[in-house]
N, C-alpha and C positions, 0 to 999 in steps of 0.2 A: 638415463631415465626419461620417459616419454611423459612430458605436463598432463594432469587429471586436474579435475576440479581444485582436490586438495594440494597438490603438491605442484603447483606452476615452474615452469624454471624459467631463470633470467639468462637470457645470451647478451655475453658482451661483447662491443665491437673496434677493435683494429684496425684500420684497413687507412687504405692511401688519401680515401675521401673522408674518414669519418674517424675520431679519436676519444676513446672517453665517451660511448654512446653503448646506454643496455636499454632493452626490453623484455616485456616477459611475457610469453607464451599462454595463454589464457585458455584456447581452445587444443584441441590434437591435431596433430599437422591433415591439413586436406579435407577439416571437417566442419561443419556449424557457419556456412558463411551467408551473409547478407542473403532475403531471401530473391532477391533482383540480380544477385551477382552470380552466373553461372558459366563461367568462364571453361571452355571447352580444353584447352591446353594445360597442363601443370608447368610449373618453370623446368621441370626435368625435359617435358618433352620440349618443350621451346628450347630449351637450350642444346640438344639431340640435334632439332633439326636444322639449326641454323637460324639464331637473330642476334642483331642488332652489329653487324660486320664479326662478331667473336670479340667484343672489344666487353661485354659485362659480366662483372663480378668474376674477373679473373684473381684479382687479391683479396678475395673473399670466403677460403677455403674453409676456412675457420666455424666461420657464420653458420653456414648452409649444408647436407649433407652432403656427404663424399659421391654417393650412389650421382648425385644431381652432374658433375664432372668425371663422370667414370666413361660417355657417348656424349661429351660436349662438344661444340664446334669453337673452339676459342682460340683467337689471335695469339703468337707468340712475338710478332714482331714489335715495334715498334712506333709504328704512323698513328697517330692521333685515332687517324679516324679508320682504322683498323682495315679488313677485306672485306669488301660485299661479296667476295666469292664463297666464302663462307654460310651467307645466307643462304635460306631453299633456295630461295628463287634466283640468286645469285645478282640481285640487282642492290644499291643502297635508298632503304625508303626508310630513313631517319633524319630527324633534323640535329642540329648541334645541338651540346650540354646548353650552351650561351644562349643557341635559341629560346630553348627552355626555359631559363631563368627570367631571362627576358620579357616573355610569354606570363610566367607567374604561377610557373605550373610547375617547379621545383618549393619544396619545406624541406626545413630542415635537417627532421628527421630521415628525410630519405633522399637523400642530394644526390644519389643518383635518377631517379621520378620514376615513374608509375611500375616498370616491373621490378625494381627495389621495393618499392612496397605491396606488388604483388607476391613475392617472393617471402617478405616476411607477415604479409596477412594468409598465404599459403600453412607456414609453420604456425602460425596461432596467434601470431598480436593483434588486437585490437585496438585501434586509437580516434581520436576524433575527428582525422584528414579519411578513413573509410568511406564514408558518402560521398565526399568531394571526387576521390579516385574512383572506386565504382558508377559516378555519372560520367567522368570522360569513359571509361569502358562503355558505359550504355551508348552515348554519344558515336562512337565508330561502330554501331549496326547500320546506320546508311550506306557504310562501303559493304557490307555482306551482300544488300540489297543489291546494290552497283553488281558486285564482282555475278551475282547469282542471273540478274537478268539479262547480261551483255556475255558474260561467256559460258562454252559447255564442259559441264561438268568433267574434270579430269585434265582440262585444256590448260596446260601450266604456264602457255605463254601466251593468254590473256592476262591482261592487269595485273605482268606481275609487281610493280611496285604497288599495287594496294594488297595485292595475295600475303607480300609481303609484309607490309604495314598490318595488316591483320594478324598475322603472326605475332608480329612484334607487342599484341594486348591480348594475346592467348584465344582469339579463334582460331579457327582449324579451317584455313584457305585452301586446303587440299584436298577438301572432300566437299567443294561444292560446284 
């Protein structure tokens, strides 16, 4: 059953990161979002075309719809820090979980950080870290700027570590 108004559903979650953790679905998936927030990529297509080495939301089957890993690029090995061959661009332009934490850019609630919670603000939760997430999303439009006035359009081996870092917060570094 797809959340309405009246009948929300709660997802509860499993997984290697996270135990004993539900939310619930307030809006329909892909719909009513912030009106600052307009993220050109869905997690399906992000994860189609390759981010974050294939190393996320591999034990997450549960969670997220099936369709979303049906043209995933996901790691089956087992190195930490997964294949950048995997990415588009085939480069690795991510920092560690630890960076992260570090940083202070990991809650809780999504301990994997921003496309975990892009992922479930995607299917309809809303919570009170949404502004906080959606200003680092506003935040990496200076690399669009970058990627758009330093190379030409289609040219995939300009900047790919920010082509790709841009993927990795759902612009579309392929069509600029």
């Amino acid at each position: 059953m797809k959340p309405t108004k009246s009948t929300p559903k709660t997802v509860h979650v499993q997984d290697s990161m996270q135990k004993n953790y539900s939310y619930t679905l307030v809006e329909p998936m892909g719909k009513n979002f912030h009106e600052e927030f307009k993220p050109d990529l869905t997690p399906q297509d992000m994860l189609e075309l390759g981010v974050f080495a294939g190393r996320y939301l591999r034990d997450c089957r549960d969670e997220f719809p099936a369709e979303w890993y049906e043209n995933a690029k996901l790691y089956t090995g087992t190195d930490k820090k997964g294949d950048c061959k995997l990415n588009f661009f085939e480069v690795c332009a991510s920092q560690s979980l630890d960076e992260w934490k570090r940083k202070g850019w990991i809650h809780d609630q999504d301990p994997r950080g921003w496309f975990q919670w892009y992922c479930r603000y995607f299917m309809g939760r809303r919570t009170e870290d949404d502004l906080r997430q959606i200003k680092r999303w506003k935040n990496m439009k200076r690399h669009v700027s970058q990627v758009r006035n330093k190379c030409n359009p289609g040219d995939f081996k300009c900047n790919t570590r920010q082509r790709q870092a841009l993927l990795h917060w759902a612009y579309d570094s392929l069509n600029m």
